[in-house]
C-alpha positions in Angstrom: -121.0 42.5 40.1 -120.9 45.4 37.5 -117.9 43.6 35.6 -119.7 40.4 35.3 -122.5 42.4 33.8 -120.4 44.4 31.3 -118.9 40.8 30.7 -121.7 39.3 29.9 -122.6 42.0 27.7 -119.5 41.7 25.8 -119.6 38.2 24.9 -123.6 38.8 23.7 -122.8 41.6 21.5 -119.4 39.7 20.0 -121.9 36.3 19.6 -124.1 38.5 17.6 -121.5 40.4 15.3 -120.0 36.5 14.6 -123.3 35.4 13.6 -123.5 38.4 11.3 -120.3 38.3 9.7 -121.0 34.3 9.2 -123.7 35.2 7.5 -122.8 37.4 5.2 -119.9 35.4 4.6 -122.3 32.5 3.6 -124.0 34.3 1.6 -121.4 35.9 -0.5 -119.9 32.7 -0.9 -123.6 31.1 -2.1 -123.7 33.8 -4.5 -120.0 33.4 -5.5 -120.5 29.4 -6.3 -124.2 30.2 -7.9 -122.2 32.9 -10.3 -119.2 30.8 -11.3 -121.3 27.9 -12.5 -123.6 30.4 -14.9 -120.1 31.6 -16.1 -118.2 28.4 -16.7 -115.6 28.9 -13.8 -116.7 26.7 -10.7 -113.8 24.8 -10.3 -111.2 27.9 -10.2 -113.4 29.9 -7.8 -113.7 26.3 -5.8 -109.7 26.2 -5.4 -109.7 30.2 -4.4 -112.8 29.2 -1.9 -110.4 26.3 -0.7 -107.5 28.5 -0.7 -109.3 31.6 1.8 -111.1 28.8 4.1 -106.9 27.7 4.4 -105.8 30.8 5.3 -108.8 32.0 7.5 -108.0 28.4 9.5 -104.2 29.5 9.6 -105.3 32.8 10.8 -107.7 31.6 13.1 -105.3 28.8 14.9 -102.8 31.3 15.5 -105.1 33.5 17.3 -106.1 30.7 18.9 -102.5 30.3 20.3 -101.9 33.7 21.1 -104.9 33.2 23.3 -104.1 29.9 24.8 -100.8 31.5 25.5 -102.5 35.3 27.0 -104.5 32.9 29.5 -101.2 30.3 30.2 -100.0 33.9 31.7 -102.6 35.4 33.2 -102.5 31.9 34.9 -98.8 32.7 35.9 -99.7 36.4 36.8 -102.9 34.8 38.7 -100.2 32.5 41.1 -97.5 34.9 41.4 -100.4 37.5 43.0 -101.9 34.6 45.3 -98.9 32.8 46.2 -98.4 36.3 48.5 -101.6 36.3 50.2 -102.0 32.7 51.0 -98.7 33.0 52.5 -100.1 36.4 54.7 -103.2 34.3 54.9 -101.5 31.4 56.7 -99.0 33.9 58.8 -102.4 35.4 60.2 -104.1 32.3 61.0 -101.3 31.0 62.8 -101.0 34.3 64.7 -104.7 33.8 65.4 -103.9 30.2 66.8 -101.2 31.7 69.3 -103.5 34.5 70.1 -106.2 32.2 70.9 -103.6 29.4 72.6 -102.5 32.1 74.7 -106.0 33.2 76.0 -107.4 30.0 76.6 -103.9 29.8 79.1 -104.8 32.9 80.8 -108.6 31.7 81.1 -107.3 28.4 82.5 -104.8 29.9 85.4 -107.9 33.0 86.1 -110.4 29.4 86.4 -107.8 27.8 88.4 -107.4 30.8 90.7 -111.1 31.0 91.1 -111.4 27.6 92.1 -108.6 27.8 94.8 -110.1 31.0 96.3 -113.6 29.7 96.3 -112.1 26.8 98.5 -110.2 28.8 100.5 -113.7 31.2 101.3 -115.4 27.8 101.5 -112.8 26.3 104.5 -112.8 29.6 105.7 -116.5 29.9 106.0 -117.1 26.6 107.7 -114.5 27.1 110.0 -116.0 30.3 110.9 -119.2 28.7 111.3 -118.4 26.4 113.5 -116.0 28.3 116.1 -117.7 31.0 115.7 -121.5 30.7 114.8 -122.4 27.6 116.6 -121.4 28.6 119.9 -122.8 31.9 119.4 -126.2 30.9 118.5 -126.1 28.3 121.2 -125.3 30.9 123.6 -127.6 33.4 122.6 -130.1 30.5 122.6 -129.7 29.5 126.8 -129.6 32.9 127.2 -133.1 34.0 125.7 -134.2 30.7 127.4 -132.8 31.3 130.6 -134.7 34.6 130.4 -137.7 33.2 129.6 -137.8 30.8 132.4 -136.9 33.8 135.1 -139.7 35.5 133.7 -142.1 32.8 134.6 -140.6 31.7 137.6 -140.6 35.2 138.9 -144.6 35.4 137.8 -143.3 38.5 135.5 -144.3 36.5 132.1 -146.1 33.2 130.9 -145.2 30.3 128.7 -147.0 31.3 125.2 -147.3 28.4 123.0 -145.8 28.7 119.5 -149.3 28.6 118.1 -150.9 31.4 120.4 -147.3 33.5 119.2 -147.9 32.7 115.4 -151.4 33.9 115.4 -150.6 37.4 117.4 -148.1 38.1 114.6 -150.8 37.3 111.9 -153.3 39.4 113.8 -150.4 42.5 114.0 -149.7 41.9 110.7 -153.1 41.9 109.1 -154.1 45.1 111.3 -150.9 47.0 109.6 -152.4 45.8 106.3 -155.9 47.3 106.7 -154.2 50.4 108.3 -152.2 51.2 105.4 -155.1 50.6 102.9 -157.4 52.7 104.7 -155.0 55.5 104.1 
């Protein structure tokens, strides 16, 4: 950013001394002409005006060589420097696109596993479930049934319906509420 600025700088302040030194120029040479006619001499100092503006366009083409040929290499300097980094440029991005082929491998085989040992703990579930929790819930289930009927055949409890049950918790439960809010 600073060079840009000093740049730009540069190329004002060389616009303005051009400007000035045309200028002056012009205006010696207006003088020059308006002199030689009051003396008599206008078509000498014309040839020596013609001669300088030669020379100055010699002078000024070959400058303009020497700076077509400055940039031609700085151009050469410019592809000989980049040449190098594209090429590190392209080694990294093709060591990037093994890096990242190689990952996305390892994430497919670590998806892969996951998937075959969620199945297994799926199988393995279900089969536990049903030789194993099934029966014992059904067991558990003639059991606390079978109790329940000894009870009332024995006289020793009584056949609650599942409404008369619900509402004794709800009652229990709301009792343990206003208990705890009292405190």
């Amino acid at each position: 950013m600073a060079s840009q600025g000093s740049t730009a700088r540069s190329v004002e302040k060389t616009t303005r001394y051009v400007i000035l030194i045309a200028s002056i120029v012009l205006a010696v040479m207006i003088t020059g002409f308006i002199v030689a006619r009051i003396f008599g001499v206008l078509l000498p100092v014309f040839y020596v005006a013609i001669i300088v503006l030669a020379s100055v366009l010699i002078i000024s083409t070959v400058l303009l060589i020497y700076t077509l040929l400055t940039a031609l290499h700085t151009l050469a300097t410019m592809r000989d420097e980049i040449n190098p980094m594209l090429l590190s440029l392209q080694h990294t991005v093709e060591m990037v696109t093994a890096s990242v082929d190689e990952t996305t491998e390892a994430v497919k085989e670590t998806t892969r596993s996951a998937s075959q040992t969620a199945t297994t703990m799926s199988s393995t579930i279900r089969l536990a479930t049903q030789f194993m929790g099934v029966p014992t819930v059904r067991a558990v289930g003639v059991l606390v049934g079978g109790q329940q009927m000894l009870r009332i055949f024995f006289g020793k409890g009584y056949a609650r319906s599942r409404y008369v049950e619900r509402r004794q918790q709800q009652l229990e439960l709301l009792d343990v509420d206003s208990t705890s809010k009292g405190e």
